[in-house]
C-alpha positions as CSV (number, residue, x, y, z in Angstrom):
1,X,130.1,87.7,112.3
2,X,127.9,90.1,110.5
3,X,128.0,90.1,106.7
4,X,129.7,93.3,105.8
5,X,126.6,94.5,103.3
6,X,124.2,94.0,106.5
7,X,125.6,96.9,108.3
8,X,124.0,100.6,107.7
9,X,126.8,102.1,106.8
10,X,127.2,100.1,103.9
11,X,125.3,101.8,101.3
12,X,127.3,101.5,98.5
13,X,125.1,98.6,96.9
14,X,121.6,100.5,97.5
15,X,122.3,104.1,97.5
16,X,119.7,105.8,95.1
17,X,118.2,102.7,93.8
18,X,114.9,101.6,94.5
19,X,112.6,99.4,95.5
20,X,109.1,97.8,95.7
21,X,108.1,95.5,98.5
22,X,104.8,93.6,98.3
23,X,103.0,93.4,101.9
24,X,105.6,95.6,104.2
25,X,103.4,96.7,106.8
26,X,104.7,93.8,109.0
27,X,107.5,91.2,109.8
28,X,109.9,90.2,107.3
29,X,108.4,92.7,104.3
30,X,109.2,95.6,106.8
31,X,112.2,94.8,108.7
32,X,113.6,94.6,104.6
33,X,111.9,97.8,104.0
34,X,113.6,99.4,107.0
35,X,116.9,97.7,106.5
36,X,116.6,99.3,102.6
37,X,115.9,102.6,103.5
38,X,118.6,102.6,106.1
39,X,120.9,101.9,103.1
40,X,120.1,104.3,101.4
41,X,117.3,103.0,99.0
42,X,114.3,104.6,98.2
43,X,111.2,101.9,99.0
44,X,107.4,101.9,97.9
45,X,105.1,99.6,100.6
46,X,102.6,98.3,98.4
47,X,100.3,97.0,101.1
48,X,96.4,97.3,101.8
49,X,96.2,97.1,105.8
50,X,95.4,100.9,106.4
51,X,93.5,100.3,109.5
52,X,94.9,98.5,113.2
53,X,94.0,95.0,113.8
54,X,95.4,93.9,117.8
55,X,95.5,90.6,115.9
56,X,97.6,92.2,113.0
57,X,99.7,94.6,114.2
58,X,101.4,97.4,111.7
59,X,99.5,99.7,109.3
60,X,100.8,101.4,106.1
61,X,101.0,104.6,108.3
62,X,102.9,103.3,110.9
63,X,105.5,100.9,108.7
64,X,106.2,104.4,106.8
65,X,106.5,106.1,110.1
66,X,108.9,103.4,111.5
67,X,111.2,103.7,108.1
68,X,111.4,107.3,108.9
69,X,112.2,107.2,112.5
70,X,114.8,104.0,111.7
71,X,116.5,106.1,108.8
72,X,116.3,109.7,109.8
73,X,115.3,110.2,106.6
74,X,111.8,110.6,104.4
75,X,112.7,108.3,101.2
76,X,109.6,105.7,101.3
77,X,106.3,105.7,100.0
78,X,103.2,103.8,101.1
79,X,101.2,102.7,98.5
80,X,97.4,101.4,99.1
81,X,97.7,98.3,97.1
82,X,95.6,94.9,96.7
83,X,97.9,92.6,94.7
84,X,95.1,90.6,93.6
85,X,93.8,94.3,91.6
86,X,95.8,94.7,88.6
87,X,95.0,98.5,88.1
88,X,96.4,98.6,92.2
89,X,99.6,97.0,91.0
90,X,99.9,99.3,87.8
91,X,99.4,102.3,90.5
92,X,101.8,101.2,93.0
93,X,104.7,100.7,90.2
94,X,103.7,104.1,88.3
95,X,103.6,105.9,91.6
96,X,107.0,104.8,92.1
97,X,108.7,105.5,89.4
98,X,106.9,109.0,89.1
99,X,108.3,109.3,92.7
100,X,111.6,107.8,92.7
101,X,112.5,108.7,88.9
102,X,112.7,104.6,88.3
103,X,112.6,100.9,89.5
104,X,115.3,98.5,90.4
105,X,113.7,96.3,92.6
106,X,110.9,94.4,93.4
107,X,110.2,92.4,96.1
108,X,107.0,89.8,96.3
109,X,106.6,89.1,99.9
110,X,103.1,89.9,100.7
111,X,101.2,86.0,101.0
112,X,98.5,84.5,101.6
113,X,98.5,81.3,104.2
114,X,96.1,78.6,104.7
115,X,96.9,75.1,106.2
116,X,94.3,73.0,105.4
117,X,93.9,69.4,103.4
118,X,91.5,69.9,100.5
119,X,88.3,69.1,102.5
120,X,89.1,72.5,104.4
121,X,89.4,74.4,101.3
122,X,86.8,75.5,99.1
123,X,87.6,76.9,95.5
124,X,87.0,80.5,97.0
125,X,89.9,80.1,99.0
126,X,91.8,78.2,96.4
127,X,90.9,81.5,94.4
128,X,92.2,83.8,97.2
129,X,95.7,81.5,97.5
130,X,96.6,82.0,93.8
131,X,95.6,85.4,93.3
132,X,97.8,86.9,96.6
133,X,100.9,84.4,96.4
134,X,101.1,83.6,92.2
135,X,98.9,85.5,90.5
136,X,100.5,88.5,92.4
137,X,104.0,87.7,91.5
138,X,103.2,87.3,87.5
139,X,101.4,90.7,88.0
140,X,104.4,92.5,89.5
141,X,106.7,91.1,87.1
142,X,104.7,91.6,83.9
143,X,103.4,95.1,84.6
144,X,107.6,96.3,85.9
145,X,109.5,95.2,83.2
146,X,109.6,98.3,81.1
147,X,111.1,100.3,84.3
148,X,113.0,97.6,85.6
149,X,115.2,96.8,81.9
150,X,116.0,100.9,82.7
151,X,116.8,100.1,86.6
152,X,120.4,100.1,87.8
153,X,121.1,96.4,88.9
154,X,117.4,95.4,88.8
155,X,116.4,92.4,90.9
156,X,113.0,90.8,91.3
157,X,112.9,88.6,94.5
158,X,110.0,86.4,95.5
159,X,109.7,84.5,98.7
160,X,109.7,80.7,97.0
161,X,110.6,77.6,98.5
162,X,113.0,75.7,96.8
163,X,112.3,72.2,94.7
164,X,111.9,69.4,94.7
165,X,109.7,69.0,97.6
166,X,109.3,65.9,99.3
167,X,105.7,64.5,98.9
168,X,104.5,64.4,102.2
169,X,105.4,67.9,102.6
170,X,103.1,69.0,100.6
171,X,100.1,66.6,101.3
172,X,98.9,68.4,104.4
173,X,98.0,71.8,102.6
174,X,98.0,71.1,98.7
175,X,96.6,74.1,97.9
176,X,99.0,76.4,99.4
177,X,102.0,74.0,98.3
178,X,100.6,75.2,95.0
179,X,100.3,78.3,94.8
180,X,103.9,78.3,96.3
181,X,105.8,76.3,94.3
182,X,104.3,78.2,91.2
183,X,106.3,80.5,92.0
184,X,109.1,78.8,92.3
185,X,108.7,77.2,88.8
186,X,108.5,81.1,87.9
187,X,111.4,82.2,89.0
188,X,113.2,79.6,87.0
189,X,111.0,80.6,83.9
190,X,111.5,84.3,84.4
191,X,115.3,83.7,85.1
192,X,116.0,82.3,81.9
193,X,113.8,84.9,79.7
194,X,115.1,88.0,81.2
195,X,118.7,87.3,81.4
196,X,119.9,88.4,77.9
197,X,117.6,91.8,79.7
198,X,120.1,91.4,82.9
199,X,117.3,91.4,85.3
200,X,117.9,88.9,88.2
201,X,115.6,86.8,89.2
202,X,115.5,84.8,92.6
203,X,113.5,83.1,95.2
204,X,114.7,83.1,98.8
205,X,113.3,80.9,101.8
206,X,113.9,80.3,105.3
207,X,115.5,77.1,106.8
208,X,112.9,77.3,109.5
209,X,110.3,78.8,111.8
210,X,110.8,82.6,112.0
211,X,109.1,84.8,114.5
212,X,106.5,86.9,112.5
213,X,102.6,87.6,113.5
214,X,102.0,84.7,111.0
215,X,104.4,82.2,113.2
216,X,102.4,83.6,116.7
217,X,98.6,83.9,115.0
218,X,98.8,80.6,112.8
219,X,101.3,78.4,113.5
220,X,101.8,77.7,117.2
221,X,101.6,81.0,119.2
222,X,104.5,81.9,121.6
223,X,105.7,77.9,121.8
224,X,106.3,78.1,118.1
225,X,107.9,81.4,118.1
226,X,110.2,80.6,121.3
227,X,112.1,78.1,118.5
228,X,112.2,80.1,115.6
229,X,115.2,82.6,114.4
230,X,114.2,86.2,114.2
231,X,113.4,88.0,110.2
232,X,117.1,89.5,110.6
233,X,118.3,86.1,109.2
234,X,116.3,86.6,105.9
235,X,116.7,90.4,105.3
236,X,120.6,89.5,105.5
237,X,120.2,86.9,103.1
238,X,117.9,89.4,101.0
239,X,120.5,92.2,101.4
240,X,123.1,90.0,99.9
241,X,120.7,88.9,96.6
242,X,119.9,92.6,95.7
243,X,123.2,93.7,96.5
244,X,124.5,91.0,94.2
245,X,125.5,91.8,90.7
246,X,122.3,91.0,88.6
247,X,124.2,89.5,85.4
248,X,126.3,87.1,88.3
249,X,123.2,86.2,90.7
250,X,119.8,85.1,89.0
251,X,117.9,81.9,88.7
252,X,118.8,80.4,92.7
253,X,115.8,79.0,94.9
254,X,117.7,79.9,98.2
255,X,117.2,79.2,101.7
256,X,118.6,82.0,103.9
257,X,121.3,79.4,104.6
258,X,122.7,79.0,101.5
259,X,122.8,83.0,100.3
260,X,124.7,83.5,104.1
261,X,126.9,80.8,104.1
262,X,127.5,81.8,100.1
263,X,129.2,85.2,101.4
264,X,131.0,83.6,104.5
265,X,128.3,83.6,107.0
266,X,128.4,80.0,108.5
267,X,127.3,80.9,112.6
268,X,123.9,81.1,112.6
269,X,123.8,81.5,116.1
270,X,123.3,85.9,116.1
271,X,119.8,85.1,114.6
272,X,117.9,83.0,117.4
273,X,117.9,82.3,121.2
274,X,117.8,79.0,121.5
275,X,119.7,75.7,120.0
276,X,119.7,74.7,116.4
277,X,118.6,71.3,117.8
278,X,115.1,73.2,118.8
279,X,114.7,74.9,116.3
280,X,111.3,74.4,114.0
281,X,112.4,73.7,110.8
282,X,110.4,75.4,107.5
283,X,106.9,73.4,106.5
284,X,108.7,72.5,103.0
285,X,111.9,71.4,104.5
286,X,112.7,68.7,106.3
287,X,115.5,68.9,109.7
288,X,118.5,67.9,107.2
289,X,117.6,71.5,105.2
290,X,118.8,73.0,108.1
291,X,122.7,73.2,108.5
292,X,123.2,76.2,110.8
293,X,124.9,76.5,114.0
């Protein structure tokens, strides 16, 4: 069964707010872009792919034309923004709320992926790791908090794996295990400090494999994709944090899992085409994390 908040017509939660998503040109940043607009949410795509790639499909211009053809309706705004510039940042969250007239949520999901033990990865990409994935995130959050204490039910969500992390997960890519559990550790910190501000602050991850560009360019093609669940599983479990009352909902590292089965989703089944027994489970969580059907 679908979670009620998941279908279009219930717009109750988003109607007139609006939000900020980090790297929504493609997968998971854009089907949550979509779904928002559909909801009736303004969005900004702050995003810097403005040219095709056949090995990165999706564009500013076309993510912005697919909102508008999905919603029947012009409320989204693509932004030309590297996270790693701070005056881009600035621009993407002025241009929204000059846009919009505010800022109620923002959404970190633009990252930066490299798989590699230590003696693959040179301090430049070190560099490149924190700046897209943590120094991003502190960026966002430092630079919307003015607009956001004004937002109506303001959320910040980041795409963070929950902790602890068993060792050996970690070992075979240090660097990015870094830069990802940072922020993790801050959206504990940032949970506590801006709750007497009732701004929520999560971190949402999946239980396993899902079937993005990253998934089919970097980690195992078509064989690797065949076992994963498709990015409806995590915009649902996204749909239910931002919908969620802000004072009620802050501070969680959550797997998709957890936020569905939270609100009475416990069939896991709608979200992939093949067994949970084949499924690829996530490279920070081991096959007991994952408890769907």
């Amino acid at each position: 069964m679908k979670p009620t908040w998941s279908e279009p017509a219930q717009a109750e939660p988003f109607a007139g707010r609006t939000a900020l998503i980090t790297g929504g040109t493609r997968g998971i940043g854009k089907a949550l872009a979509i779904a928002l607009a559909c909801r009736g949410a303004n969005v900004t795509i702050a995003a810097k792919t403005e040219k095709p790639d056949p090995r990165l499909p999706g564009t500013l211009a076309s993510a912005l034309a697919e909102i508008e053809a999905a919603c029947g309706r012009r409320s989204a705004l693509a932004m030309r923004t590297d996270v790693r510039d701070e005056e881009g940042v600035i621009r993407a969250i002025e241009a929204t709320v000059s846009r919009f007239g505010g800022l109620d949520m923002v959404v970190h999901n633009a990252g930066a992926i490299h798989l590699a033990p230590t003696t693959e990865t040179p301090l430049k990409r070190f560099d490149l790791l924190m700046s897209v994935n943590l120094r991003a995130f502190y960026a966002l959050i430092y630079h919307a908090l003015i607009p956001l204490t004004k937002g109506t039910n303001p959320h910040i969500l980041a795409f963070a794996p929950p902790l602890p992390a068993e060792p050996a997960l970690l070992a075979p890519h240090v660097a990015y295990s870094i830069s990802k559990f940072g922020i993790s550790i801050g959206v504990l910190g940032f949970a506590e400090e801006l709750r007497s501000r009732s701004i929520a602050v999560n971190g949402l991850w999946p239980c396993t494999f899902i079937d993005t560009t990253a998934i089919r360019n970097l980690l195992g093609g078509a064989p690797a994709a065949s076992r994963s669940r498709s990015p409806e599983i995590v915009v649902d479990a996204a749909l239910a944090l931002l919908a969620a009352p802000s004072r009620e909902m802050s501070g969680g590292l959550w797997t998709d899992e957890q936020v569905l089965q939270r609100f009475g989703v416990s069939d896991f089944t709608q979200y992939s085409t093949c067994p949970v027994t084949n499924l690829l489970p996530d490279l920070f969580l081991t096959r007991k994390g994952t408890t769907g059907r």
